[in-house]
C-alpha positions in Angstrom: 20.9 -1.1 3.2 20.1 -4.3 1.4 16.9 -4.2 -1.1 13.8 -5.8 0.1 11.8 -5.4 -2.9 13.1 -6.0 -6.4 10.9 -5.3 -9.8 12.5 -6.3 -13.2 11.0 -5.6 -16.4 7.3 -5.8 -15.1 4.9 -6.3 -17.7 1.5 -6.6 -15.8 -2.1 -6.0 -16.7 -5.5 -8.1 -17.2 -5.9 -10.5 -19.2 -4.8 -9.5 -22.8 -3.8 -6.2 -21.5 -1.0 -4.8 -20.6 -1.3 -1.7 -18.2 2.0 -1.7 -17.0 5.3 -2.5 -19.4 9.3 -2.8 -18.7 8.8 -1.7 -15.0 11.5 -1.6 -12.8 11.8 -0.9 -9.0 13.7 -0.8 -5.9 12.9 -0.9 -2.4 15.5 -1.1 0.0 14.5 -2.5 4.1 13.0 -0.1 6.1 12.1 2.7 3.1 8.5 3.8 2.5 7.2 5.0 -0.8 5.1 7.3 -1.8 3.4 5.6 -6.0 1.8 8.9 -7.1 0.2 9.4 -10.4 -3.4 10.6 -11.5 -5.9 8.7 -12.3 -6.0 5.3 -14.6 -2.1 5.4 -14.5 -1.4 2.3 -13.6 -0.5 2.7 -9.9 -3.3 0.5 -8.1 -2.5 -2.3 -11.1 1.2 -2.0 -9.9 0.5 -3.1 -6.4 -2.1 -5.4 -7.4 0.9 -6.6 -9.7 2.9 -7.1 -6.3 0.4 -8.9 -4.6 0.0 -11.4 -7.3 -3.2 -10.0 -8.3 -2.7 -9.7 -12.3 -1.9 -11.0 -15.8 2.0 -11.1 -15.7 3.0 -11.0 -19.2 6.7 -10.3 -18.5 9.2 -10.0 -15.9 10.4 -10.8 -12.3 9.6 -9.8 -8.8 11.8 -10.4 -5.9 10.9 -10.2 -2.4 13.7 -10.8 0.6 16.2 -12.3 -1.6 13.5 -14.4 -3.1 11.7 -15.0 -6.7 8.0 -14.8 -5.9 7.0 -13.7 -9.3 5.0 -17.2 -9.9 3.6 -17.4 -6.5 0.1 -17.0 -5.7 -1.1 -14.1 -3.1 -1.8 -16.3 -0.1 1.9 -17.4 -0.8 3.1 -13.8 -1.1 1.0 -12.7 2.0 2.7 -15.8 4.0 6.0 -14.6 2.6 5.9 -11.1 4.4 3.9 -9.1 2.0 0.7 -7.1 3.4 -1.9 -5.7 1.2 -5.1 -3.4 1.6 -6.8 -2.8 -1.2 -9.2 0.1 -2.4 -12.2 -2.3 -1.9 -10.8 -3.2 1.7 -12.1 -6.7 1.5 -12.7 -7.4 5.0 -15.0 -10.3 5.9 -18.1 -8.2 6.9 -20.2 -11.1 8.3 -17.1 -11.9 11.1 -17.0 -9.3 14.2 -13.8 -7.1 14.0 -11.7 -9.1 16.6 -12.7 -12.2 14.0 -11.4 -10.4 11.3 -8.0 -9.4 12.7 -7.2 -13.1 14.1 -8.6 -15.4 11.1 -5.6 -13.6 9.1 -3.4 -13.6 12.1 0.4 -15.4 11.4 3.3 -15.1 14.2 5.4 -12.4 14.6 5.8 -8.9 16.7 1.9 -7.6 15.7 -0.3 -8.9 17.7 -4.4 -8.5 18.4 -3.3 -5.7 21.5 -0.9 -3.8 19.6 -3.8 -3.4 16.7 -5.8 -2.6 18.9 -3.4 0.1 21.0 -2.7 1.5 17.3 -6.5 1.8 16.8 -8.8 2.1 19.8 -11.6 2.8 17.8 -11.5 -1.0 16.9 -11.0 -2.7 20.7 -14.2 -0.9 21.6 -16.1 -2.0 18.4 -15.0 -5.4 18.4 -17.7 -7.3 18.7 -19.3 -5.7 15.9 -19.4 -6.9 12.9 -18.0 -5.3 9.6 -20.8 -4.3 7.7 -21.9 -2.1 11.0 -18.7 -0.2 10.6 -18.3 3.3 9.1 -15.8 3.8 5.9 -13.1 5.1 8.3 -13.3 2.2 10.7 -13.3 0.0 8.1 -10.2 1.1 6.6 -8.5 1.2 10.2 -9.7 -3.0 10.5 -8.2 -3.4 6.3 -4.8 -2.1 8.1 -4.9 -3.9 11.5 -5.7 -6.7 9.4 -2.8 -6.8 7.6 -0.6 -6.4 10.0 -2.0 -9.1 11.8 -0.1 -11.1 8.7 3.4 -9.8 10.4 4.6 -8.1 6.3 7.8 -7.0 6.1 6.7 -4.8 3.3 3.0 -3.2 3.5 1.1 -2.0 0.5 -1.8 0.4 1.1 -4.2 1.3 -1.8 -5.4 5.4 -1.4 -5.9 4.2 2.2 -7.8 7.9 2.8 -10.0 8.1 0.4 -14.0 8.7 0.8 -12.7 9.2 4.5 -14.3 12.4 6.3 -11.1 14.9 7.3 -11.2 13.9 10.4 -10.5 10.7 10.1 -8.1 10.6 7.0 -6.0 12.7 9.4 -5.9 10.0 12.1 -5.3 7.4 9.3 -2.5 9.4 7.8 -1.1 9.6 11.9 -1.0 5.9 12.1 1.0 5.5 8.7 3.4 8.0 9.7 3.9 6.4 13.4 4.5 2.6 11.0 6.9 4.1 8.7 9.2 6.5 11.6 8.6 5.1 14.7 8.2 0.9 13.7 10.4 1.3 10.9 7.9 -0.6 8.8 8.5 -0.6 4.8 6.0 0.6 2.4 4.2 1.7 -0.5 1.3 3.9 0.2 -0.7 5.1 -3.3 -2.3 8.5 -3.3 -3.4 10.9 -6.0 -2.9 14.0 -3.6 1.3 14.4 -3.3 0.9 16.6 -0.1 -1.3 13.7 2.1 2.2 11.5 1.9 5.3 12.8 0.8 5.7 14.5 4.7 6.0 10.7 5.7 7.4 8.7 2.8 11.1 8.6 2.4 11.2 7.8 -1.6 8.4 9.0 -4.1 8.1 7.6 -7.9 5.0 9.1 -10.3 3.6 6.7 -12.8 2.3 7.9 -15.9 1.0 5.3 -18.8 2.0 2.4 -16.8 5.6 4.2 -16.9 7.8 5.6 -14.0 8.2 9.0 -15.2 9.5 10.5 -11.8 11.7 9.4 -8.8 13.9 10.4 -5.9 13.3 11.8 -2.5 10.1 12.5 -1.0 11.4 15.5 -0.1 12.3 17.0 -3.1 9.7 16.3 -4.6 7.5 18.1 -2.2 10.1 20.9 -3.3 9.4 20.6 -6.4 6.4 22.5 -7.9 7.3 22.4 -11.4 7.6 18.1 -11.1 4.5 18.4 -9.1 2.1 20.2 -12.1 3.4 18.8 -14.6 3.0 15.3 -13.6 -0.2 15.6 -10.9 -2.4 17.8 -12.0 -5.4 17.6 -14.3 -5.0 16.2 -17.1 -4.3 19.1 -19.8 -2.4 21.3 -17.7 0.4 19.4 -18.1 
């Protein structure tokens, strides 16, 4: 399988800083990824790093055969790369169906299959986004990006500050994007067990560094990989 995503010698931070050095990824079509790592590791600046979202201080990104490493992020997102970041960032003045077809580009996702994905936003789409709870907010910063078509989606610890409840029906919809829609993508999450039962391919950052990678699989098998990468810092 051809790779979609290419990363060469990433060096990435902001500004004068470099969070991320000599980084190098693959993604092949069709994979999803599981970017663990605790806290202040680097993972969120790696995506951000994707998205064209950073100080690139070294390096090349390739995207579909293509060198996007100088391009912008509206060029990126036109180029078939979806983002939701941590923040969200949806446009809370506009009503929720305004927010999923401002972004909207051509392709198989459209404003009925977002809305058959998420019911919860068809019936509040005439609201607007600040009247929306954290959870329904994070379901519009994922509809939204799909509106964009990606080929490659990149979610930012899309459950967390989300009741149970709700990160479970979050983590149902990323699960039915990677299996069912074949979808690619890199979901970040600090709790290994919330993802890896959905991800094909799992790397751990540590220092800006990939100090773990292979299956998702085993490294849910893994317990030793697990503590001594994703635990508290000081247990190892």
């Amino acid at each position: 399988m051809a790779d979609l995503l290419v990363v060469e010698n990433l060096a990435a931070g902001y500004g004068a800083a470099r969070v991320i050095a000599g980084l190098d990824l693959r993604l092949a079509e069709g994979r999803s990824l599981a970017l663990l790592g605790r806290n202040g590791v680097g993972k969120t600046t790696l995506l951000n790093s994707l998205i064209g979202a950073t100080t690139l201080h070294g390096g090349r990104i390739l995207f579909a055969g293509a060198d996007v490493t100088r391009l912008k992020p509206h060029q990126r997102a036109r180029a078939g790369l979806g983002w939701t970041p941590q923040e969200r960032n949806i446009f809370r003045s506009l009503s929720v169906e305004e927010n999923l077809t401002a972004v909207a580009l051509p392709g198989p996702w459209t404003l009925a299959r977002v809305y058959a994905l998420f019911p919860r936003l068809k019936e509040r789409a005439r609201n607007g986004g600040a009247q929306l709870s954290g959870g329904e907010q994070q379901m519009l910063a994922i509809g939204r990006a799909l509106m964009l078509n990606p080929r490659l989606l990149l979610l930012d610890e899309p459950t967390e500050g989300l009741a149970p409840i709700l990160v479970d029906e979050v983590l149902g919809v990323l699960r039915r994007l990677a299996r069912d829609e074949g979808l690619s993508m890199i979901v970040v999450e600090q709790k290994a067990h919330k993802i890896l039962p959905f991800t094909d391919d799992a790397i751990i950052l540590d220092r800006g560094a990939i100090v773990h990678a292979g299956s998702s699989a085993a490294l849910a098998a893994d317990a030793a990989a697990l503590e001594a990468h994703l635990t508290a810092a000081g247990r190892g």
